[in-house]
N, C-alpha and C positions, 0 to 999 in steps of 0.2 A: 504494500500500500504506500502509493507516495504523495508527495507534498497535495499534488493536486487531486486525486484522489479524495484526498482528505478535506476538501473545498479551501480551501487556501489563497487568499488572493495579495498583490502584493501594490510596492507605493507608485506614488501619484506626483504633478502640480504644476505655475507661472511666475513670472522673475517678479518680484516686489520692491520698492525704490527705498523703503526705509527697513533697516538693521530691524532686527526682533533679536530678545535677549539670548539665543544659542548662536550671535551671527551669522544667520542665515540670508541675508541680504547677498541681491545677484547670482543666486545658485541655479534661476530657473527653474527651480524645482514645486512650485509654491502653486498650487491649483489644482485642477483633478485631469486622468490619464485613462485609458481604456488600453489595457493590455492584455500578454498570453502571455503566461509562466508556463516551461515544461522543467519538469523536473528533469535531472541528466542521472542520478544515482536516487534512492535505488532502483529508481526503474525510469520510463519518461512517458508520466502522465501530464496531461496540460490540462490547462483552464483559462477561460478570459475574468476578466477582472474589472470594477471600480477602483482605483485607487487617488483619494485623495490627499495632497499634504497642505496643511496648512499654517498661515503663517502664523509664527512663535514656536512651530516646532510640532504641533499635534499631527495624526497620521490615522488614516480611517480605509479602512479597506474592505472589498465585498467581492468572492467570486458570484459571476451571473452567469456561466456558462462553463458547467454545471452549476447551478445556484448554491450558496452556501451561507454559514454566517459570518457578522460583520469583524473584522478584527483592529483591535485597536494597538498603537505606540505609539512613537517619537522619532523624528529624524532632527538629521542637522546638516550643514553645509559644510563640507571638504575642501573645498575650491571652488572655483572657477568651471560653472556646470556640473560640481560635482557634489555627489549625495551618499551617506550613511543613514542608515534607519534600523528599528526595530522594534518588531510589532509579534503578539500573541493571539492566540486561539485556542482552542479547545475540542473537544469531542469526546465521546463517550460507546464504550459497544455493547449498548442498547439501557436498561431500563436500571438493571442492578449492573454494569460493569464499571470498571475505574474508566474516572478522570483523567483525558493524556490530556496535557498541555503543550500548545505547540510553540514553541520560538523560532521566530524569522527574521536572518541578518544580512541587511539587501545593501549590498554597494551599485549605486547607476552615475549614470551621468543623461544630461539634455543635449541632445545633438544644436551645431550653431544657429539653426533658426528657431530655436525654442516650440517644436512640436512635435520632436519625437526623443523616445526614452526609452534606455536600456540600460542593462546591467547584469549581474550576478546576485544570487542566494545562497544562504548555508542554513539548516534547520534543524532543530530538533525535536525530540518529543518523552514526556518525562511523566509517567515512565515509557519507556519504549511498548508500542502493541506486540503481542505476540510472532515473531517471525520477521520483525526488523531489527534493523540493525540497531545497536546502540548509538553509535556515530551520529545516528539523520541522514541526512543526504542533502545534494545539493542540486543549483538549478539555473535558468537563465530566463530573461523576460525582455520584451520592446513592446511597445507599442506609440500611441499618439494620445498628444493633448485633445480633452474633450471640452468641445468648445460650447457656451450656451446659444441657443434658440440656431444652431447648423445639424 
């Protein structure tokens, strides 16, 4: 079972002119994004995605394809188009099984016109489901900025 599998969806955003307290100013990254996550290990399940970031740092994300629930964290600006985040989830196998919690640590970057996004994943899941690895595994995403009323 992988990332996407598990509905998992990953970050998002547009460039902002004022600093927010993690210095995230000019990262590009600040609005919401419509992507595909495939997983590379341990297997490569995909899914499209909501991803939004916003400014100050909050980060809100939704797979819609396969639809899934909403996961929330935090990013911040690396540079110059460039982005770290990390964001949680959850799930459960079924009524009485455990809790796995999932963590997602997305490095992307904003291509130069400010409308497409890509990057890398590493995850985990705590405690691991039955017949994964303990590691997680990892992943890759692009997509484009989702722009209002187009």
């Amino acid at each position: 079972m992988g990332l996407a599998a598990m509905e998992i969806g990953l970050p998002a955003a547009t460039a902002s002119a004022s600093e927010d307290s993690q210095g995230n100013s000019g990262s590009g990254v600040e609005g919401a994004w419509r992507i595909v996550h495939t997983d590379t290990t341990p297997d490569t399940d995909s899914a499209e995605a909501i991803v939004t970031f916003a400014d100050g740092g909050g980060l809100v994300a939704r797979d819609i394809n396969p639809p899934g629930d909403a996961q929330l964290g935090a990013w911040r600006a690396t540079g110059d188009r460039r982005f770290v985040a990390t964001f949680f989830d959850s799930f459960s196998e079924g009524p009485s099984g455990p809790v796995h919690i999932v963590k997602v640590i997305v490095k992307g970057t904003v291509d130069d016109d400010n409308d497409k996004i890509s990057g890398t994943y590493t995850f985990t899941i705590t405690p691991p489901p039955p017949e994964f690895p303990a590691s997680g595994g990892t992943g890759t995403f692009e997509g484009s900025r989702l722009v209002a009323g187009s």
